[in-house]
C-alpha positions in Angstrom: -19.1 31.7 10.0 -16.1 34.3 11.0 -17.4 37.0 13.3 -16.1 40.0 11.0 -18.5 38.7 7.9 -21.2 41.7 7.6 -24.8 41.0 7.9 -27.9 42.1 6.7 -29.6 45.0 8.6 -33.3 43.8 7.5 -35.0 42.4 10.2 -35.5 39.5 8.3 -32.1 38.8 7.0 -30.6 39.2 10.6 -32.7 36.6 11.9 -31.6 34.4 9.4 -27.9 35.3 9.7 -28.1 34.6 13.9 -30.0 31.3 13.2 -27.1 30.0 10.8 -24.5 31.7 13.5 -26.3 29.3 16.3 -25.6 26.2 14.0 -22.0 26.8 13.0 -19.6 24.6 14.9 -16.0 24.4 15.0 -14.1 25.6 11.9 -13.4 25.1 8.2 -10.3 23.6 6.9 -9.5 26.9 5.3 -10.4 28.7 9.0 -7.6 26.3 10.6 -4.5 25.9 7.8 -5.0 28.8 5.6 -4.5 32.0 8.3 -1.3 33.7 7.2 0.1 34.3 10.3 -0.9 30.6 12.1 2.3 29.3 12.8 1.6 25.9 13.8 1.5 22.4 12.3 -1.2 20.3 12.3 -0.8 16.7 12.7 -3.2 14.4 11.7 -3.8 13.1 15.9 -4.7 17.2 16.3 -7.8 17.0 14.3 -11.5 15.4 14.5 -14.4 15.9 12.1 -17.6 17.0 13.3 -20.5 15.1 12.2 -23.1 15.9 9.3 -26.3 14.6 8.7 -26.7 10.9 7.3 -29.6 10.7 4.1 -28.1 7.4 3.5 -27.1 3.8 4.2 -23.1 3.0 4.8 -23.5 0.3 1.6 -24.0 3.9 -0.5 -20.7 5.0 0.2 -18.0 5.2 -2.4 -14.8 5.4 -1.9 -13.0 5.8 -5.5 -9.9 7.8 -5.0 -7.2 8.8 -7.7 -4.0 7.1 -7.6 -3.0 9.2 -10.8 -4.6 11.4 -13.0 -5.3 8.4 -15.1 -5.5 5.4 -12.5 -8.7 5.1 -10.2 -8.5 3.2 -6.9 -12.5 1.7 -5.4 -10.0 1.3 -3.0 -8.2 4.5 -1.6 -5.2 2.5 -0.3 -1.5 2.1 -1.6 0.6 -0.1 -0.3 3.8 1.6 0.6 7.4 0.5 -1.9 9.0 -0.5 1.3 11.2 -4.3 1.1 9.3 -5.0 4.7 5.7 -4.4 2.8 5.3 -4.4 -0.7 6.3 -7.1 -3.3 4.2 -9.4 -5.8 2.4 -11.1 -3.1 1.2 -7.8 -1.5 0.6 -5.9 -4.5 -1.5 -9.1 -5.8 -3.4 -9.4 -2.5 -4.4 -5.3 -2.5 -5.2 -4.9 -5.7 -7.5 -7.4 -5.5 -8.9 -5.5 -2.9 -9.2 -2.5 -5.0 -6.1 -0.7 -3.9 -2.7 -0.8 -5.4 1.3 -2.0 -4.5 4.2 -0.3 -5.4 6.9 -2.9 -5.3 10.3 -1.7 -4.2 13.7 -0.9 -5.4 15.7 -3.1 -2.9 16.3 -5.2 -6.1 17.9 -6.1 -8.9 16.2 -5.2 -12.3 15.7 -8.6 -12.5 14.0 -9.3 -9.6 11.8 -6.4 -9.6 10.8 -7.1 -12.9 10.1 -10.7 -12.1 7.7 -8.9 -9.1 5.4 -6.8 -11.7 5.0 -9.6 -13.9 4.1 -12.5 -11.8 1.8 -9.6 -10.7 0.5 -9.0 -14.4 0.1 -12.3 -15.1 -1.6 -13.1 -11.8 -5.1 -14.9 -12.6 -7.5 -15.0 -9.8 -7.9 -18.5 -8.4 -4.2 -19.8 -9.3 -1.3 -19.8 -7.0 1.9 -18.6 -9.1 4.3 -18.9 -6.8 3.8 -21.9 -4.5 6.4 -22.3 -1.8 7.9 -25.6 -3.2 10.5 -28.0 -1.2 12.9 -30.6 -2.8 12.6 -34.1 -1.9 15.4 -34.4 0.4 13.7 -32.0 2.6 13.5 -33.6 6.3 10.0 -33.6 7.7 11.6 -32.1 10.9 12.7 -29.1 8.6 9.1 -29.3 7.2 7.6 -29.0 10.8 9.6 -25.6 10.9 8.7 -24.1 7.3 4.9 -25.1 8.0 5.5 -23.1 11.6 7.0 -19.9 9.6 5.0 -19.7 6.2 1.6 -20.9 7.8 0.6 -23.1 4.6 -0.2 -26.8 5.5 0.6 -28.1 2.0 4.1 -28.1 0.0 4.5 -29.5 -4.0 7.7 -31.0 -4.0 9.9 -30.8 -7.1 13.3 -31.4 -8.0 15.2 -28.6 -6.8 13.0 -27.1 -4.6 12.2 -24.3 -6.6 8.9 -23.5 -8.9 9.6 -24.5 -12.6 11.4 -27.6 -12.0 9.7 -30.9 -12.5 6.5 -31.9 -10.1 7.9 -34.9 -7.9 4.9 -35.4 -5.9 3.2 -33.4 -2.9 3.2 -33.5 0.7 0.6 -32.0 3.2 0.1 -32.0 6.8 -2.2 -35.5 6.6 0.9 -36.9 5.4 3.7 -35.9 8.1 1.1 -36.0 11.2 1.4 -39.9 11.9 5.0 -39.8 10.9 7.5 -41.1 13.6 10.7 -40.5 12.6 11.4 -36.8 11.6 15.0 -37.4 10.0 13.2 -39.1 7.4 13.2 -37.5 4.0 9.9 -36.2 2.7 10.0 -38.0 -0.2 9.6 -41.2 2.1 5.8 -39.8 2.9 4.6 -37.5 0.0 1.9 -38.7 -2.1 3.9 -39.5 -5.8 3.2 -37.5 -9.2 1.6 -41.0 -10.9 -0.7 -40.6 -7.6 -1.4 -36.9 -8.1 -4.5 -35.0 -9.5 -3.0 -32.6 -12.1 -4.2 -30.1 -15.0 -1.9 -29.0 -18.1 -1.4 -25.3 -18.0 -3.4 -23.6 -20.1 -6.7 -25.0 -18.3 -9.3 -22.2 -17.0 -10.6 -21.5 -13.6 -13.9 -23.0 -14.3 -12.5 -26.4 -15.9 -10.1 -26.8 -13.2 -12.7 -26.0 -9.9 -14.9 -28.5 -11.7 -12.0 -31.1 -11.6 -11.1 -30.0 -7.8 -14.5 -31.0 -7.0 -14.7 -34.2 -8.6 -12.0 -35.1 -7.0 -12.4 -34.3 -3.9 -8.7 -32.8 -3.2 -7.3 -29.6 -1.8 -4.7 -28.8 -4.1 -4.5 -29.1 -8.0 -1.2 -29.0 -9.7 -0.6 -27.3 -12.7 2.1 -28.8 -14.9 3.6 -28.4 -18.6 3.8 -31.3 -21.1 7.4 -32.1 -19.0 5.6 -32.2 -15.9 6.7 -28.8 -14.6 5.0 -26.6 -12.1 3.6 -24.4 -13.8 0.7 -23.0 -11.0 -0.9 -24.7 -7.9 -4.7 -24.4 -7.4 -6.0 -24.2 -3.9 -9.7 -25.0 -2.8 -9.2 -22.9 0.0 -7.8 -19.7 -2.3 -10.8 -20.9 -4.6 -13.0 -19.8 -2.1 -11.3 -16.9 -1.4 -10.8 -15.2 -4.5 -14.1 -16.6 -6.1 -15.0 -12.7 -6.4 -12.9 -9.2 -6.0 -15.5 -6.4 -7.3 -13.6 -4.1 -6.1 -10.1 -5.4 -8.1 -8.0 -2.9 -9.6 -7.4 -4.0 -13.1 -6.4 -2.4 -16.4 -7.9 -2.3 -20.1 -6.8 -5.9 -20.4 -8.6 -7.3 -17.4 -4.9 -7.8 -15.8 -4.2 -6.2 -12.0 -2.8 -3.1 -11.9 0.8 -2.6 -10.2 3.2 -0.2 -9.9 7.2 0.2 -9.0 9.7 2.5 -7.4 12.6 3.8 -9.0 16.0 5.8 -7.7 17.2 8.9 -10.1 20.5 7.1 -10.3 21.6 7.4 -14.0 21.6 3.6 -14.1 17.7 3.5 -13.1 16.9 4.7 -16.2 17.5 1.1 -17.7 15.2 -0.1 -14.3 12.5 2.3 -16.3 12.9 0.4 -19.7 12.7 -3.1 -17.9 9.6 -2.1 -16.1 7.8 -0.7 -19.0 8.3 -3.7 -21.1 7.2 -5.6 -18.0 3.8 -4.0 -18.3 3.9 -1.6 -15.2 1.3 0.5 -14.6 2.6 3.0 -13.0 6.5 4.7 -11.3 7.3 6.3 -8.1 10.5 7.8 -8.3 11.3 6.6 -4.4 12.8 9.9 -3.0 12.6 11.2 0.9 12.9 14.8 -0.6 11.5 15.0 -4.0 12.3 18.8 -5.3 15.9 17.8 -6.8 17.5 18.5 -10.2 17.8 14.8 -10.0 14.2 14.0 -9.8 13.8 16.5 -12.2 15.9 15.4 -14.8 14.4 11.8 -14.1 10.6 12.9 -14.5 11.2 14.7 -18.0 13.1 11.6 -19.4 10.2 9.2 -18.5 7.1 11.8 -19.5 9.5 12.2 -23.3 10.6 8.8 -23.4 7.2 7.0 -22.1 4.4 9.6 -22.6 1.5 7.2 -22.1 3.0 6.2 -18.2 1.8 7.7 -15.3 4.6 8.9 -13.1 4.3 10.0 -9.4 7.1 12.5 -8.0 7.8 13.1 -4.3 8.2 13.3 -1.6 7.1 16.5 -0.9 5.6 18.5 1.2 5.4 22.4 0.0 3.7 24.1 -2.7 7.1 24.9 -4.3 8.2 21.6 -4.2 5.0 20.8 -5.6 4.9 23.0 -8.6 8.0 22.2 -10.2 7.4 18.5 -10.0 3.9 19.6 -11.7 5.9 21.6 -14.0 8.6 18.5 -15.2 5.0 16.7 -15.7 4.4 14.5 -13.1 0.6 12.3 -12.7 0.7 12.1 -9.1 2.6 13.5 -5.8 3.7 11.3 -2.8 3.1 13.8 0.3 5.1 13.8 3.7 8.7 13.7 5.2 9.6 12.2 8.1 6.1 11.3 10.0 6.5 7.5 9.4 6.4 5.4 12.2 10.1 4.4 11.6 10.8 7.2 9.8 13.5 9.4 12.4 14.0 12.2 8.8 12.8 15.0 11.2 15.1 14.1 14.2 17.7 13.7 12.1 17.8 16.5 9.7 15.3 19.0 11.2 13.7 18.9 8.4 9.9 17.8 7.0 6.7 19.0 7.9 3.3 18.1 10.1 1.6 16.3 7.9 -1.9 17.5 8.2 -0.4 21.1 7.1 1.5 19.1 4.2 -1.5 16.6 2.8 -3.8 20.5 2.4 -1.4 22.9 1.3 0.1 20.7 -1.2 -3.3 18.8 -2.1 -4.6 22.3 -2.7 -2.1 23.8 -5.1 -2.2 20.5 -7.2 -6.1 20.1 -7.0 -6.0 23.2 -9.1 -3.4 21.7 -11.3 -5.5 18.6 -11.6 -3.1 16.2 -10.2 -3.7 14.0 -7.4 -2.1 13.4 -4.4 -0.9 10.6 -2.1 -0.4 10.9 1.6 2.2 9.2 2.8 3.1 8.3 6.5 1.4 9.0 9.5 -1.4 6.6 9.1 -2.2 4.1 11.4 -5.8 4.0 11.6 -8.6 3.7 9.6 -9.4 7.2 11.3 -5.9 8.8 9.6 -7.0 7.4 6.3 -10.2 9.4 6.5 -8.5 12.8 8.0 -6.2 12.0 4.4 -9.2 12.3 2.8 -10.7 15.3 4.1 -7.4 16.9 3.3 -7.5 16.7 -0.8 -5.7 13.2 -1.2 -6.7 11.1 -3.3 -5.4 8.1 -1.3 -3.2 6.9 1.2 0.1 4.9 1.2 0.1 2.8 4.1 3.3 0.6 5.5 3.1 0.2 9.1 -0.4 -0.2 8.6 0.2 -3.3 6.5 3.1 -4.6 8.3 2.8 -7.8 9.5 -0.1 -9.2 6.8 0.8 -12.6 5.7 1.5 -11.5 2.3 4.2 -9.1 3.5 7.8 -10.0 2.2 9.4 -12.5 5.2 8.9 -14.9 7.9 7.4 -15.1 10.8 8.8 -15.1 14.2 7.9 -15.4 17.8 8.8 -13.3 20.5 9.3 -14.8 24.2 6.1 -14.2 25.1 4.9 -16.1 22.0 3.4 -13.3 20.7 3.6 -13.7 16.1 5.5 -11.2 14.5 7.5 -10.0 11.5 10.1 -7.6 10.9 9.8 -4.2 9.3 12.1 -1.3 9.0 12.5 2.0 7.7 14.3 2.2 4.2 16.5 5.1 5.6 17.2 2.4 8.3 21.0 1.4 7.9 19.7 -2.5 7.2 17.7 -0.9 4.0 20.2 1.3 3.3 22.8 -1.8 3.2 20.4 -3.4 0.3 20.6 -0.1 -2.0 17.8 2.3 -0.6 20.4 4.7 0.2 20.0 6.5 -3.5 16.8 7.5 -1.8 18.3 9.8 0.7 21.6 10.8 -2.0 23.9 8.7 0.1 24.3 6.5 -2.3 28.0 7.6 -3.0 29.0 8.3 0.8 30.9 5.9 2.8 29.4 7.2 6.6 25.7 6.0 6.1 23.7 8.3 8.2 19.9 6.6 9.4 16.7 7.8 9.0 14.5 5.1 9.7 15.1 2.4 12.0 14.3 -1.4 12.2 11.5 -3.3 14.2 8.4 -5.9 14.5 4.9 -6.1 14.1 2.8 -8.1 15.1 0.9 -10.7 13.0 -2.2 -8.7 11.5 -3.7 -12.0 9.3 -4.3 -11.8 6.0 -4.9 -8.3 4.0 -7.8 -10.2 2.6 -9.2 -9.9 5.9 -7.4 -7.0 7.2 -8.4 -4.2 4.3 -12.3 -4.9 4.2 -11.8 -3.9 8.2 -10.6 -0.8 7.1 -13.0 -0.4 4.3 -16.2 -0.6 6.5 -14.2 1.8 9.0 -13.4 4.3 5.9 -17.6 4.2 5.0 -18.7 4.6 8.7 -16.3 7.8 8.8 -17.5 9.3 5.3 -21.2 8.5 6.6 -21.0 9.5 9.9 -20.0 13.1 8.4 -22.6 13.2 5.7 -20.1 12.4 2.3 -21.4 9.8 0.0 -18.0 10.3 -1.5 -14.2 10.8 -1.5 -15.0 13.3 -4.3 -17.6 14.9 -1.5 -15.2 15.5 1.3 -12.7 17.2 -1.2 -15.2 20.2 -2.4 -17.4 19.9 0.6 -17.3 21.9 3.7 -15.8 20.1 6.2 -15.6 21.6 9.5 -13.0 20.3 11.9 -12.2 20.9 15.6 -9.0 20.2 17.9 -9.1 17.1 19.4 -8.7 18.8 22.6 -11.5 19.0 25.2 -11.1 22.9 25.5 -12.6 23.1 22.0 -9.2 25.4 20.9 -6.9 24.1 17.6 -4.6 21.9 20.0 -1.1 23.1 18.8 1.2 20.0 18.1 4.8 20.4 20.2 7.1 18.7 17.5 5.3 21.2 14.3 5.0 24.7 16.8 8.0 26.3 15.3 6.8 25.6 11.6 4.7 27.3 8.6 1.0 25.4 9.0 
């Protein structure tokens, strides 16, 4: 409690007023961000929550978060629309999980459509896009894509490529006693007439009854032409046997969304998408208060009025009410924090994002839009600071980087070490692919970076990676005493510096800016 707040003179009420004094530690959020003359930024590394007291078990804990005003995350984590992190594999694998992916515009129409509806059509238990091999393949070329993709077992069609006719299937029993490695797979693959197969159209009972019988670890699915349709995996059986915590629509299908550019163009990307079945757009822009986003919002909200649509970046309350005001569902909150993200450097411009994820969460909060906060996270820890703050949920990409169901291969480092690549999309590699739009440079011919371009190391699947950061999201909520997301929003929250003095640590990169 402030020192200035008057007390009462009874006896009485002053000994209650000194007891509550002795038990008040460290400060509100409203104490640290909302003094008008604190001129310091808050990151999220210069905050820690003070415990509260636990009444129940760490099972109790719920983590729904809004994604939009309409779309609900059990899951408070979004996978970020970077073409290092997020396309149909990722944004099958987390919303199965509960979260959601936002694939990214580094693609044709085409091809990003193609990405929301293998998602859309994704059925849990089948394998829509097997990586398939042609029959000329060599099984020393086999060693190598086995080595980069991880999987031990390849169908083998035609062309190489899923659709084409089934030719038979190779797995790892198959090539280990082989000699020669010139030879041609097709030389050691068990044949189609050979093969266990289903016609498409079977369900995920019939079909795990018939992997069962059989005794086999994969189960083509094929068209009357013998096509691949699907692959069925005992091991992704087991897996995916149950996802309470999936993030599915009105027709039972996983939920996805996509990232657009304000390009004139992107309009018809908009269209493509709808019809796809999206669930949701993020217009993809590093600063998101523009006459172009603007423009773009309007369209969307007049010409798709059931479709939530999520403006940013931002970072200000300004910013934030006139996105509200063009009629946005959601904000994306931060500029420049990400781990390859160099905006600040660069343009001395963006803000601590602690200061940016309450401010802005505050002023839409009483709008009743929900917020995202994006960049900066890279602990389970962040994610729960996030929280505390107003959003909703959290868009993670470094966090993810390096999953297996990332977009890429893998690759070693000298030291052996597993790793995948991952850049910034204001790197000049991204920027090369079309993510330029995102900082207007779309029309210059000097590209100017923001981001850069790195590795990861291998993190394993997000099927084991995000229940990690589940538990580590419950034990923070418990530890301070919410049962809920919903709790640490309108609860009081007390916070402290992370700095052994007990004193708001003030962060050297935000001490010139607005908190």
């Amino acid at each position: 409690m402030p020192a200035d707040v008057a007390r009462s003179r009874s006896p009485r009420g002053h000994g209650v007023a000194d007891k509550v004094d002795e038990l008040v530690d460290g400060h509100s959020a409203a104490d640290i961000f909302d003094k008008t003359k604190s001129l310091t930024g808050y990151t999220y590394d210069d905050l820690i929550c003070l415990p509260g007291h636990i009444s129940f078990g760490v099972h109790e804990v719920a983590l729904h978060g809004n994604f939009t005003k309409k779309i609900t995350l059990k899951t408070p984590i979004v996978s970020s629309p970077m073409d290092t992190v997020t396309e149909a594999k990722m944004a099958i694998a987390i919303a199965l999980e509960g979260g959601i992916g936002v694939i990214h515009t580094n693609l044709s129409i085409e091809e990003q459509v193609r990405e929301v509806m293998q998602v859309k059509r994704y059925e849990s238990g089948f394998i829509m896009d097997p990586v398939c091999i042609p029959p000329t393949m060599t099984i020393a070329d086999l060693d190598k894509l086995r080595q980069s993709s991880g999987f031990s077992g390849y169908p083998v069609t035609e062309d190489g490529r899923m659709g084409s006719r089934l030719m038979g299937l190779v797995t790892k029993r198959d090539t280990d006693f082989a000699v020669d490695r010139s030879s041609h797979v097709s030389s050691i693959m068990t044949k189609l007439d050979k093969l266990v197969t289903v016609e498409e159209g079977v369900d995920l009972p019939a079909a795990n009854k018939i992997l069962q019988e059989s005794k086999k670890g994969k189960l083509p699915v094929v068209s009357k032409q013998k096509r691949l349709v699907a692959l069925m995996s005992r091991a992704d059986l087991r897996k995916n046997a149950d996802f309470p915590r999936a993030t599915k629509d009105g027709r039972k299908r996983l939920m996805v969304a996509a990232a657009v550019g304000t390009r004139p163009q992107d309009r018809d990307r908009v269209s493509a998408l709808v019809a796809a079945g999206v669930d949701a757009i993020i217009v993809d822009s590093s600063q998101g208060d523009s006459i172009f986003q603007h423009e773009m919002v309007k369209w969307m909200k007049k010409e798709f009025p059931d479709l939530q649509v999520i403006g940013g970046n931002v970072v200000t309350k300004a910013q934030a009410k006139h996105l509200i005001d063009c009629g946005v569902d959601g904000l994306r909150v931060g500029m420049g924090i990400g781990s390859i993200c160099t905006t600040q450097e660069v343009c001395a411009c963006g803000r601590a994002q602690a200061s940016a994820v309450y401010n802005v969460a505050k002023y839409a909060r009483s709008r009743g839009v929900p917020i995202l906060a994006d960049g900066g996270i890279s602990s389970p820890g962040h994610i729960v600071k996030a929280l505390c703050l107003g959003a909703g949920a959290a868009m993670c990409g470094s966090l993810l980087a390096g999953t297996e169901e990332t977009p890429g291969e893998y690759i070693y480092s000298e030291g052996g070490v597993r790793l995948k690549r991952y850049r910034g999309m204001g790197s000049i590699d991204a920027m090369k692919k079309g993510s330029d739009d995102r900082y207007f440079g779309a029309s210059t011919a000097l590209k100017v970076a923001q981001g850069v371009s790195g590795t990861v190391q291998d993190k394993g699947s997000v099927h084991r990676f995000v229940p990690y950061l589940v538990q580590g999201l419950q034990h923070g909520l418990q530890d301070m005493g919410a049962k809920s997301v919903e709790d640490l929003a309108t609860a009081f929250i007390p916070a402290r510096s992370a700095s052994s003095s007990g004193a708001l640590r003030r962060s050297a990169k935000a001490a010139s800016m607005a908190s």
